[in-house]
Structure formats: C-alpha cells, structure tokens
VEXTIDO-945057 format. One line per field, with one value per residue (C-alpha): chain; residue number from 1; x, y, z; residue in one letter. Coordinates in nm, 2 decimals, padded with zeros to 4 digits. Example, Ala and Ser with C-alpha at 12.3 -4.5 7.8 and 13.67 -1.06 7.14 Angstrom:
<rs>
chain = c(A, A) .
n = c(1, 2) .
x = c(01.23, 01.37) .
y = c(-00.45, -00.11) .
z = c(00.78, 00.71) .
res = c(A, S) .
</rs>
This chain:
<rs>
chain = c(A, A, A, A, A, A, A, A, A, A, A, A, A, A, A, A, A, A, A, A, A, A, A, A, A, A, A, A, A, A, A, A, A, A, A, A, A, A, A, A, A, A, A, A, A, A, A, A, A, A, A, A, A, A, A, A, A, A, A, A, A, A, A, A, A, A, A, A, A, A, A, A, A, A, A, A, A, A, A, A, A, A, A, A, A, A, A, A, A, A, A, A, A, A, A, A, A, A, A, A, A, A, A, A, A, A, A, A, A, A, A, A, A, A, A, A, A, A, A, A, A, A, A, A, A, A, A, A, A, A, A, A, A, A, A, A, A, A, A, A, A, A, A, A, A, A, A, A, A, A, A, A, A, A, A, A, A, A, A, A, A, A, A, A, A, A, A, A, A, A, A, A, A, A, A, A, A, A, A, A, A, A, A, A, A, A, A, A, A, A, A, A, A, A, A, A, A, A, A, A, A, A, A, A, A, A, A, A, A, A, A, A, A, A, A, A, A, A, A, A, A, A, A, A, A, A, A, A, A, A, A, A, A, A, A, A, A, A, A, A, A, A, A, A, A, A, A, A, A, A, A, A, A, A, A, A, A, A, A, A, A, A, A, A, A, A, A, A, A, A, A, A, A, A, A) .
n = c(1, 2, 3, 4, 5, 6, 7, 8, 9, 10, 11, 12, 13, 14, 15, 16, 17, 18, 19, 20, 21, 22, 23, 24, 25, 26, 27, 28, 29, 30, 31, 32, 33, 34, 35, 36, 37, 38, 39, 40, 41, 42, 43, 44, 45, 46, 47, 48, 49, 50, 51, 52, 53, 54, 55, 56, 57, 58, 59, 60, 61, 62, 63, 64, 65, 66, 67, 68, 69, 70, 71, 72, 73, 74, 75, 76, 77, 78, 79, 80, 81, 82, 83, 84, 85, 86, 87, 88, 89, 90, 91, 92, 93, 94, 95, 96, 97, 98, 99, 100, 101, 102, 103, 104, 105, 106, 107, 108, 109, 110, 111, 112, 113, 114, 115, 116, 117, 118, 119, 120, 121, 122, 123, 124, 125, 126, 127, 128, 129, 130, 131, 132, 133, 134, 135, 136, 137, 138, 139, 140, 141, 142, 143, 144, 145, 146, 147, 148, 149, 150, 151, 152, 153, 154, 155, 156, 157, 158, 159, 160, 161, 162, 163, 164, 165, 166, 167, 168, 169, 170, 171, 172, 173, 174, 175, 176, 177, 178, 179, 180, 181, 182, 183, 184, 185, 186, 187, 188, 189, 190, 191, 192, 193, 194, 195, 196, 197, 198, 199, 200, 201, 202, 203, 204, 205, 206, 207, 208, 209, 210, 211, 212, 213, 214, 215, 216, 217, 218, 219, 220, 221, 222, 223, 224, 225, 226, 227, 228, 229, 230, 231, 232, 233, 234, 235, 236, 237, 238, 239, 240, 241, 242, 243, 244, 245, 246, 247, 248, 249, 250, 251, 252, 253, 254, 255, 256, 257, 258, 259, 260, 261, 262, 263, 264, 265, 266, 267, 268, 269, 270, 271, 272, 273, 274, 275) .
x = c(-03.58, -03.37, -03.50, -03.50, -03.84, -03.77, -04.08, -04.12, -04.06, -03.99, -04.23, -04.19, -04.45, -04.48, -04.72, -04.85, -05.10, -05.16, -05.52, -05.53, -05.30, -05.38, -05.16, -05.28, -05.21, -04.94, -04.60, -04.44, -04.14, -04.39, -04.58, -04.28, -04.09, -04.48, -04.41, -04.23, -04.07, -04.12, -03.94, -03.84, -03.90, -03.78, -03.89, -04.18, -04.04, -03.95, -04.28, -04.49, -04.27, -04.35, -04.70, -04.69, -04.56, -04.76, -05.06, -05.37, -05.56, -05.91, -05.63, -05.46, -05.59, -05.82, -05.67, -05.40, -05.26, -05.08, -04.90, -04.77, -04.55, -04.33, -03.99, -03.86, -04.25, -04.30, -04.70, -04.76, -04.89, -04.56, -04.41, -04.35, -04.48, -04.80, -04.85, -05.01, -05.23, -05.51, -05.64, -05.95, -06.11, -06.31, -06.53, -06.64, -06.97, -06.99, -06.79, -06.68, -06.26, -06.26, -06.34, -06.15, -05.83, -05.91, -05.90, -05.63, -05.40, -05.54, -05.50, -05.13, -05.08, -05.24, -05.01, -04.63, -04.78, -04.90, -05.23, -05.40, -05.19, -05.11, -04.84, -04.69, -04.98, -05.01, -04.80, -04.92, -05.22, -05.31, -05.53, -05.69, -05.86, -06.10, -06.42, -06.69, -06.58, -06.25, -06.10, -05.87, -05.72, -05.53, -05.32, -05.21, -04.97, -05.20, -05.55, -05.54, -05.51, -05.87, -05.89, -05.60, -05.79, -06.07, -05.93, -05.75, -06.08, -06.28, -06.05, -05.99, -06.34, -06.31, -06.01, -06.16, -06.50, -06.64, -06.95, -07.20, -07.06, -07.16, -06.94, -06.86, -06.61, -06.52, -06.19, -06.04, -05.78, -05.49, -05.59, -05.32, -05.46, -05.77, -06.05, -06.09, -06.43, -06.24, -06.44, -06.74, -06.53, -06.44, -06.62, -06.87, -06.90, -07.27, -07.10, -06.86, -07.10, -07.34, -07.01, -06.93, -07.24, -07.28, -06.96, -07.07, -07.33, -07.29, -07.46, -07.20, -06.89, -06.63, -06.40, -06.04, -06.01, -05.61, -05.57, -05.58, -05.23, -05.16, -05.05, -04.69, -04.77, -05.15, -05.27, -05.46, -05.62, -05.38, -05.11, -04.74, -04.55, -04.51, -04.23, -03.97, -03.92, -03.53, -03.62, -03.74, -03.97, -04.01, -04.10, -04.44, -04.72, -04.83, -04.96, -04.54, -04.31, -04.08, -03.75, -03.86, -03.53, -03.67, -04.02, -03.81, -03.64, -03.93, -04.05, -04.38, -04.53, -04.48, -04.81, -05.06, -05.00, -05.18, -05.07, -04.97, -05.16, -05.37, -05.23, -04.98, -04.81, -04.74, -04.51, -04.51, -04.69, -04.45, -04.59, -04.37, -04.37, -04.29, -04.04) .
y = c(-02.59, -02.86, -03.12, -03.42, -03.62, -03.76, -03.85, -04.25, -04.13, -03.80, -03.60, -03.34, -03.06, -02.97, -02.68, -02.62, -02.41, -02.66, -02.67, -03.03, -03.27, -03.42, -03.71, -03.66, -03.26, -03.23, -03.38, -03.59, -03.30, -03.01, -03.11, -03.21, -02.90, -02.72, -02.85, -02.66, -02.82, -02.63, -02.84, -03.19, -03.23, -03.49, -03.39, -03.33, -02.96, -02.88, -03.04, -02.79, -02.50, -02.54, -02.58, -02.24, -02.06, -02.17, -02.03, -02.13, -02.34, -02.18, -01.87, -01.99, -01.97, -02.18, -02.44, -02.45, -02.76, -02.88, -03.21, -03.39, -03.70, -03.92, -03.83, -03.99, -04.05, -03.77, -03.66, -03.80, -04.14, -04.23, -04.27, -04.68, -04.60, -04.47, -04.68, -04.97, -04.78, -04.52, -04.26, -04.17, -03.87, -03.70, -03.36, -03.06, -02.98, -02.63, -02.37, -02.36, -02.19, -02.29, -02.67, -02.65, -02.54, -02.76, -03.05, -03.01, -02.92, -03.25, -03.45, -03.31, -03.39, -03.74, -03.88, -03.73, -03.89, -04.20, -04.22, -04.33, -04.59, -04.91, -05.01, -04.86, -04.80, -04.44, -04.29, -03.89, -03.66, -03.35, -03.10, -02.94, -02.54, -02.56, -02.31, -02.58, -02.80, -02.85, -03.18, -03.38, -03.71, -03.96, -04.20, -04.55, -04.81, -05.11, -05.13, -05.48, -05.45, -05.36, -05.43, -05.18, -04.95, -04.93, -04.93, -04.60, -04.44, -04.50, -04.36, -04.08, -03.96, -04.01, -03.82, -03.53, -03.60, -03.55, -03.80, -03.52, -03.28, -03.26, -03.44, -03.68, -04.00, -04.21, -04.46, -04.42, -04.65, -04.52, -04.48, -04.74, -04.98, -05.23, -05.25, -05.62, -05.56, -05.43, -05.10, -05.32, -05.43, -05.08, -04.93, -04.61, -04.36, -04.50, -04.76, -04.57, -04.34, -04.61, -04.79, -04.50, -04.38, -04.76, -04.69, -04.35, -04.52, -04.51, -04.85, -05.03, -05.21, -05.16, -05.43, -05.39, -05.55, -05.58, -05.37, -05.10, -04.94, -04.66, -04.32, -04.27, -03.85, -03.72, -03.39, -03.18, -02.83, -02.64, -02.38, -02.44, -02.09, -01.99, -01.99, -01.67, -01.51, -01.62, -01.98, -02.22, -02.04, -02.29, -02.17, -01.98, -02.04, -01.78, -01.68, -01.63, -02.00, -01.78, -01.88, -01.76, -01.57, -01.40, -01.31, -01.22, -00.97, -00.83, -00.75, -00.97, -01.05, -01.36, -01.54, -01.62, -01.92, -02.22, -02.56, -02.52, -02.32, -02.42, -02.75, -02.97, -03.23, -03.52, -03.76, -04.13, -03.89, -03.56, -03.22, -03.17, -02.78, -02.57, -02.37) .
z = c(-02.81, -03.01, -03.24, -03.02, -03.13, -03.48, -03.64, -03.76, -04.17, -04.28, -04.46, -04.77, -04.84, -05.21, -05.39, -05.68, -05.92, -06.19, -06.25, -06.35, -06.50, -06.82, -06.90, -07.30, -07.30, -07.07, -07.02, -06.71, -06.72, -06.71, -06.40, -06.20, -06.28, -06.16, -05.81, -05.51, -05.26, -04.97, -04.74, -04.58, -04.21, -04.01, -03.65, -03.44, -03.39, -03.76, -03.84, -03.65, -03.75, -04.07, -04.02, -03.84, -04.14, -04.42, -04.60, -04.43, -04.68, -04.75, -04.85, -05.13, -05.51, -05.68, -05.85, -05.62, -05.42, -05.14, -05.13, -04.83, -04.89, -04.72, -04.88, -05.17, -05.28, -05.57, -05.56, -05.92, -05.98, -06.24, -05.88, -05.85, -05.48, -05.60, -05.95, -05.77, -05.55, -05.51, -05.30, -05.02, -05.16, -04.90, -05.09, -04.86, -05.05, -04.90, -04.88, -04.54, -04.49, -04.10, -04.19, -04.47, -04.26, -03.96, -04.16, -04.33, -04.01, -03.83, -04.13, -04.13, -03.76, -03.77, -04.10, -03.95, -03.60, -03.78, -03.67, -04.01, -04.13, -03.92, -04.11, -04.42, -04.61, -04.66, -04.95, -04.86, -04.90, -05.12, -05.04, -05.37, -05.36, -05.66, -05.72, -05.68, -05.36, -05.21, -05.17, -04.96, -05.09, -04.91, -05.16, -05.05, -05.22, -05.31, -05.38, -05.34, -04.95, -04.92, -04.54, -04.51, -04.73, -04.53, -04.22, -04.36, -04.51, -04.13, -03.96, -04.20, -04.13, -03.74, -03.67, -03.86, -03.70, -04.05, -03.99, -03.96, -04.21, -04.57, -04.76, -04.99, -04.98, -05.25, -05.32, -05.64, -05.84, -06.01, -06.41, -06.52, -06.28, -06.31, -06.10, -06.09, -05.89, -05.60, -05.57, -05.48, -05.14, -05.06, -04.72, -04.83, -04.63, -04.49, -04.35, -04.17, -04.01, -03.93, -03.77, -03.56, -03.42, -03.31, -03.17, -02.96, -02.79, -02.44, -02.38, -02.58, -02.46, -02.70, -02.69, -02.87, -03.17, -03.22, -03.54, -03.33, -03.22, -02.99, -03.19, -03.14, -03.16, -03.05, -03.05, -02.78, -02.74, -02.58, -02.71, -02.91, -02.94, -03.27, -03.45, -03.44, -03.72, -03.67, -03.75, -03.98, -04.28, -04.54, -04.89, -04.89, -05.19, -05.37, -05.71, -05.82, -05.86, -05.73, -05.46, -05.09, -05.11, -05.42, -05.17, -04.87, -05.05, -05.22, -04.88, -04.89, -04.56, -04.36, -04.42, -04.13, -03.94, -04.00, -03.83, -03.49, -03.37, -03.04, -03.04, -02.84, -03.00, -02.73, -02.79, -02.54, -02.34, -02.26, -02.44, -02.65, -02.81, -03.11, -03.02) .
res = c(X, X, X, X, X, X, X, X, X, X, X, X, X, X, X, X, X, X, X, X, X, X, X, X, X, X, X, X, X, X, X, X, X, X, X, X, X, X, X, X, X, X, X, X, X, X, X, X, X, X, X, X, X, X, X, X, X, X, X, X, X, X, X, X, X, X, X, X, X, X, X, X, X, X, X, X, X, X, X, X, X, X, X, X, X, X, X, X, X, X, X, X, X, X, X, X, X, X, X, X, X, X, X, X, X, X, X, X, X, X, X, X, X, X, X, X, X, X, X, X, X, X, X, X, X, X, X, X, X, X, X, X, X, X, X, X, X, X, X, X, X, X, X, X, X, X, X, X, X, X, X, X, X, X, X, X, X, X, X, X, X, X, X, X, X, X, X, X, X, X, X, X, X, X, X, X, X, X, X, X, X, X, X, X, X, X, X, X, X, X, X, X, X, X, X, X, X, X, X, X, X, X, X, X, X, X, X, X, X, X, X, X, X, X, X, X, X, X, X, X, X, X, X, X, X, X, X, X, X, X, X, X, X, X, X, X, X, X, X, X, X, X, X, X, X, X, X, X, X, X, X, X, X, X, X, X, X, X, X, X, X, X, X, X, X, X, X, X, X, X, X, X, X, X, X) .
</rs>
C-alpha cells in the first residue's frame, strides 16, 4: 500500500544503552554519539512499519532507552526545544512486561496521531528499562504553560487507562531551569483520577469544554498486516551499537513485533493499514 496519510510532524525514533547521564562525569559529545537513530517516519504507514519491527519494550536490557521525538528535536535537554521545558514522568511500580509494552505502543500511536498535545506542546517521550521500575516520560517545551502541562499529564493517564494501575506521576523541570513555585500549580496524579472517575459516572452530563479537539489519527482493536520482510526494517536495539547492515549480515533474527499489532490506525475516519 503506498504512503498516502502523512502524519501532522514527523517523528524520529532513537536508542540507547546509557545508564544515566551525568552532566558532571560525562560529556555532551559522548551521549550524542551513544544515541541510534533508528529512523525518521513521516507517514501513518511507515509509522506503523516501524513499530512492527522493533524490540518489544519489556525485551530490551536494563538500562536501555527508547526515544521518540519530533524531528530536528535531539532527546537531550541542551536541545533549545527542550531547555525551557520539562517532562510527565509516569513510574510502573511493578514489574509487569504486558503493561509495560502496551503503554508504550499507545503512547506511540497517541503522539504521531496527536492526541496528547493540543497544540505544539509536546517535544517527544522516552521510555526507560531500569531494574527497579520502568518509566515513561513525556517532555514538553515550557513549563510556564501550566494549563497546557496539565492538560498533557490527564490525558496521558487516560489514554493509557493508567488510573487504577500502580503507578507513580510526577512533573519535573529541566535542571538549568527554576521552579519559580510552579510545581505547586502542576495537576498530581490524585486529581486526575478523582477528575476522571467523576467523569465515568454514568449519572453525569459531560458537557464539552472547548480545549478539546478531535484526534486527527485514533486507534481501535482490530488487525494491521505486518510488515514483509521486503520492506521497511528500521535499525534494531540490541546489546551491540552496531549498523543494521552489520546485524543483517550476521544473520541475527528479525525481532518480534511490537507496535502494530492488533490495531487499526484510522485517519478522518477510513481504516487505514500497515501494509
């Protein structure tokens, strides 16, 4: 199927094994050159073709990360985009690799279809495999636009439908920025639940607020085809920094797919599938 359905920015995944950087011990250079570009996709159909190649998350290593950021924004905070700004952290406190992969594929699907950010808020998220608790962070350009900010952060944890799970949620500024009492302003994660079930109730009338836009690009449970093995295969992560020409010729297996899968991405309406 051709590329027809170009998405509203495009996107670039990155990876990474860096177990933390440490702006005192480590230099600028080394962590850039510690990132892989695995690829820049500009439509729906590359998007999810992609997504059907990569690693599934809860299968990388420890320590490991992915990054997915609108291009020309470099996952660091040194980017001008990010400098200004801060980032949603949402913590899984248990160990649980299905939640772990089924967030990260819907938080995937809802920030190419724009469904988290109502204007241009949302510089990219990382998901982060650590030993303890695995994380997902969204980062946005100013943490002065706190009713952005939250807006962002509740529906973050409604898309997921991460209410009842066991989690944590917490904004943080960039390091270089101050505070200036803003973390007081920013919505916790009590509110939000306490927001939503008020929401679920069937006796209440919801009534639109205008902030609220209609998703250019949903997502529902039935099927896209996976990719053939004759089209796109972005980069794969894995414990070598190593070119995917370098892994194909090794003979390594394709990895399991992880983002497609089950899912039909609909765009003004019309399914539109993976080829």
């Amino acid at each position: 199927m051709a590329d027809k359905h170009p998405l509203q920015h495009p996107w670039t995944l990155y990876y990474d094994t860096t177990a933390g950087y440490n702006r005192q011990g480590s230099s600028l250079h080394i962590y850039e050159n510690g990132l892989r570009d695995m690829g820049t996709f500009t439509t729906v159909e590359l998007f999810a073709r992609y997504f059907n190649w990569i690693e599934k998350p809860h299968k990388i290593e420890n320590s490991a990360n992915y990054h997915l950021f609108k291009d020309g924004i470099k996952p660091m905070w040194e980017d001008p985009a990010n400098a200004s700004g801060g980032r949603w952290i949402v913590t899984l406190l248990t160990k649980n690799p299905a939640l772990l992969d089924r967030c990260w594929m819907e938080l995937a699907y809802a920030l190419v279809g724009e469904q988290l950010d109502l204007g241009d808020d949302i510089c990219g998220a990382v998901l982060s495999r650590r030993t303890k608790a695995d994380r997902l962070a969204v980062w946005v350009r100013d943490k002065d636009n706190v009713d952005a900010i939250n807006g962002i952060g509740k529906r973050l944890i409604k898309f997921l439908d991460l209410a009842k799970e066991k989690i944590s949620l917490e904004f943080q500024i960039t390091t270089d920025a101050k505070s200036s009492g803003l973390l007081k302003r920013y919505i916790t994660l009590d509110t939000i639940t306490q927001e939503l079930a008020r929401e679920a109730e069937p006796s209440s009338t919801l009534t639109p607020t205008g902030n609220e836009v209609t998703p250019s690009l949903t997502i529902d449970s039935v099927s896209v085809t996976p990719a053939s093995a004759t089209e796109v295969s972005p980069a794969t992560p894995g414990p070598s920094q190593g070119s995917s020409t370098q892994e194909k010729e090794s003979g390594e297996e394709t990895p399991t797919a992880v983002g497609a899968s089950g899912l039909l991405i609909s765009v003004d309406g019309k399914g539109v599938f993976a080829a």
